[in-house]
N, C-alpha and C positions, 0 to 999 in steps of 0.2 A: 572623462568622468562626467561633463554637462551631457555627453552625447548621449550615457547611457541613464543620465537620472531624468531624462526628457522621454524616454525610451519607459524606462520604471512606471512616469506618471503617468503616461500614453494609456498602459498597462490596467494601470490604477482608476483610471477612467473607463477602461472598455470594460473592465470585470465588474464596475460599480451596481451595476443591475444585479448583483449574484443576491442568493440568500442563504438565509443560515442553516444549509443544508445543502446538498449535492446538486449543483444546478445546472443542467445542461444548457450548450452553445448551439448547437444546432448545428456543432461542425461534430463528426465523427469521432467518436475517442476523447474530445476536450470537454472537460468539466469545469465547473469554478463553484469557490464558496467563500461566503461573506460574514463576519459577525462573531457571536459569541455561541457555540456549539455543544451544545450537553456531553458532559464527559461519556457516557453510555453510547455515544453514535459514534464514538472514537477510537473504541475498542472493537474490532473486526478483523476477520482477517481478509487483509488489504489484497487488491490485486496488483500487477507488476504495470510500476508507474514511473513519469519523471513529472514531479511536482514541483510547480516554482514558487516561492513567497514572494508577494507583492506587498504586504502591507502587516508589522505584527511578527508575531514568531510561534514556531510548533515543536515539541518536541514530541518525538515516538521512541518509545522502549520494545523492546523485543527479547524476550529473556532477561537478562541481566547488562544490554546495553541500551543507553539510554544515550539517542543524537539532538541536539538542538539545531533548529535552521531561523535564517531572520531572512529582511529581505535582501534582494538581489544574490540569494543562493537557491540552491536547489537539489531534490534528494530524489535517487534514484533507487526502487526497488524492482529487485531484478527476478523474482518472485513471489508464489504466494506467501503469506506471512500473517500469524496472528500477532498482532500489536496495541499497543495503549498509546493514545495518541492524547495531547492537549495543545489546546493555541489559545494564546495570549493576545490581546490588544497591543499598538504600539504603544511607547511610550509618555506619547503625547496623547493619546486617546481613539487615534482612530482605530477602527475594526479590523480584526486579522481579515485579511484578503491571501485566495493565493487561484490560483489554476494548475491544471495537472492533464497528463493526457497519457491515458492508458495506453500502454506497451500492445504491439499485435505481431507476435512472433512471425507471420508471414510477412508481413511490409517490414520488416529487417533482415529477413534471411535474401529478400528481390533486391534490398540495397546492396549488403553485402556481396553479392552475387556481381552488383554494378561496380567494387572497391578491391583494390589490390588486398593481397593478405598484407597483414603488419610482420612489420619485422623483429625475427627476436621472439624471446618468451616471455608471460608471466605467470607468477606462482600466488594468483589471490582466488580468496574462499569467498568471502561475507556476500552474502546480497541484499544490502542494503546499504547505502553511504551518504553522506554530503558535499557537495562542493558549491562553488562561488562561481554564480553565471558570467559569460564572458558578452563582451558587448555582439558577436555577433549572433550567438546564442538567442539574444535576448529581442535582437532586430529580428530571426527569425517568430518568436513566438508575438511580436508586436503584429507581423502581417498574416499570423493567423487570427489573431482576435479579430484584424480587423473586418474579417470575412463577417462577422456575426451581423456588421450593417450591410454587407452587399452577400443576401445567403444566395443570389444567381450564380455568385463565382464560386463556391462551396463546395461543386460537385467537382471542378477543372483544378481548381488553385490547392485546395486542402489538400491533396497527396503530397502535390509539393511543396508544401509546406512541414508536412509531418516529417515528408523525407527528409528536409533539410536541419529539422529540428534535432533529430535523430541520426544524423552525420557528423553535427557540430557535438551535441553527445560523444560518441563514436570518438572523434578528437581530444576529450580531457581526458580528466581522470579516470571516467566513469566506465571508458567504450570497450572495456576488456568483460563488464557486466551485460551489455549488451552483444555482444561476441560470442557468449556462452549460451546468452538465451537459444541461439537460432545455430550455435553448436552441436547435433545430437550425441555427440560422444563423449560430451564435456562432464566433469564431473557435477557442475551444477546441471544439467540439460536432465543427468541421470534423478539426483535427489527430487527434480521437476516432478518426476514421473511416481517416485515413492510417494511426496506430498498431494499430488492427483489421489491416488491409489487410498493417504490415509482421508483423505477428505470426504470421499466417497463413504468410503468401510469407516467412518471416526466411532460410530457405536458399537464395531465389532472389536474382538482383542486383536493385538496385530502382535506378529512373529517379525523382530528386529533379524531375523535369521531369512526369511523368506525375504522382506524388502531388499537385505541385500544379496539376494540371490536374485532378484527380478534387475538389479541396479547393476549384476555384472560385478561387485567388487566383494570382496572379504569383509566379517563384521565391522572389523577393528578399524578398515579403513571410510567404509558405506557410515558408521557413529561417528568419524574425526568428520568428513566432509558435510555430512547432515548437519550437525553441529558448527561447524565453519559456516555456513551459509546461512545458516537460520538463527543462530544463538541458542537451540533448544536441542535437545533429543529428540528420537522421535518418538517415544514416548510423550515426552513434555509436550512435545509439539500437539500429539492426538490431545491431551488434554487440556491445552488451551481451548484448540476447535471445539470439542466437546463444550466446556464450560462457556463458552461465545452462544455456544447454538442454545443450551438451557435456557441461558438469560434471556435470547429470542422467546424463548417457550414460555416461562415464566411472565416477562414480561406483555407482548404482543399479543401472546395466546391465551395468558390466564392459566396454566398448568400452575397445579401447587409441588410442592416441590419435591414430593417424593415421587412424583410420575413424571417432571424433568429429569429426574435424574437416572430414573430408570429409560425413558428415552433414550436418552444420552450415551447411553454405555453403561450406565455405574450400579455395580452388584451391591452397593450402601451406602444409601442415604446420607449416614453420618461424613463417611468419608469425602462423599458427594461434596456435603456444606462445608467440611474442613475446608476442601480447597477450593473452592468459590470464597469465599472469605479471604483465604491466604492471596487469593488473585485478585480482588475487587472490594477490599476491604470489609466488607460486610455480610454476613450470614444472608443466603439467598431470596429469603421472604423480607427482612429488612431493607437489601436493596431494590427489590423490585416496588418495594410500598414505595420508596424513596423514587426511584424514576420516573414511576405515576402517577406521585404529587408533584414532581416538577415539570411535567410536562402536560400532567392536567387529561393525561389522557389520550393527547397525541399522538401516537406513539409510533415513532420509525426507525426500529436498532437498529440499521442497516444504510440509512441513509446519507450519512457525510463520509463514513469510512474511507472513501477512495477518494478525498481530496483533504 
């Protein structure tokens, strides 16, 4: 326990340079952020991550689950994902801190390739979880921070590094979500490919009949497993992205909001601001007035999302 709260503050020291927004390391894939985060740059859809809390707590919702992390755990999404995201200071005051390092399907299919198969089955959907970092976990992510003071070793050390990050993964809870990423037959590898497809086409209509003809599986089963992995349909799903990207238009770009919405996808307006509202509390021109008085103008929807 001293070994790894020594480990923690290590941590907590090498991310202290972060800011309150996505801040790169200088080592590939690792990010970090520090502070208090406008709820607007927490709503995105996330890329496929293992995020660790150092400092503070986050929760992210996805549909209708809602996961809380504090520190010394950490959450792994094993997909794309539209989510709402918030962090809290610790309890004593200091600033939520955390680092994350984006998932890259090639550098786990070459691990794997180097690791016996496991043995035995399992029968899990969700892609997104939490668990509770193990000390050696943690010793790995301590001697990639530590590269950010020697970036000479950057180029030689950081593979091995991520590799080992992602091995010790591989060993909890988690490594059955990583398993499937770099699985192509897997049934998450498949919905991979439909969530590509709706991200793309999110303003065209889409045929739940065709995704799961492109997925290889029956509707019945292409809606349980989409739904398994994501908490949404894929309906819901396109209209999250949709309603995420608005708010970009809206906000960022100044669109009013009957030509967000028709960007967007959406054949009414009305319907448009129902559910922008139902999703983000607020009728669309009210919350964007509301982001760029809080942020005074700043404005970067997109930039804490992935950590």
């Amino acid at each position: 326990m001293v070994a790894m709260n020594n480990q923690l503050n290590e941590l907590r020291a090498l991310a202290a340079r972060a800011e309150n927004r996505r801040t790169e390391t200088g080592i590939p894939r690792v990010a970090m952020v520090q502070g208090k985060i406008p709820e607007h740059l927490l709503a995105a859809v996330y890329d496929p991550m293992i995020n660790l809390i150092l400092q503070g707590s986050k929760s992210m919702t996805v549909g209708e689950r809602t996961l809380r992390y504090d520190p010394a755990t950490y959450f792994v999404m094993s997909i794309e994902l539209p989510a709402v995201g918030q962090v809290h200071p610790a309890a004593s005051g200091e600033p939520y801190l955390a680092i994350s390092l984006t998932l890259d399907p090639t550098v786990l299919v070459n691990l794997l390739a180097d690791l016996p198969q496991p043995v035995g089955q399992y029968d899990k959907d969700a892609g997104f979880s939490v668990a509770a970092v193990t000390p050696d976990l943690m010793d790995a992510w301590v001697r990639m921070l530590r590269l950010m003071n020697r970036p000479e070793d950057i180029a030689a050390l950081a593979p091995v590094y991520e590799r080992e990050i992602l091995y010790r993964v591989l060993q909890g809870p988690h490594g059955w979500m990583l398993r499937d990423i770099a699985a192509p037959d897997s049934a998450m590898a498949r919905v991979s490919l439909a969530i590509q497809y709706i991200r793309r086409a999110f303003a065209e209509p889409i045929r739940v009949e065709r995704l799961a003809q492109q997925a290889t599986m029956s509707v019945s089963a292409f809606h349980r497993h989409f739904k398994a992995v994501t908490a949404l349909s894929p309906l819901q799903y396109q209209k999250r992205v949709r309603l995420l990207q608005a708010r970009t238009l809206l906000v960022a770009n100044g669109k009013n909001v009957t030509s967000a919405a028709f960007e967007v996808g959406y054949e009414s307006p009305t319907q448009f601001s129902r559910d922008y509202a139902r999703v983000f509390g607020l009728p669309p021109a009210r919350d964007a007035a509301r982001i760029l008085g809080e942020t005074r103008g700043q404005v970067n929807v997109t930039g804490a999302g992935a950590v």
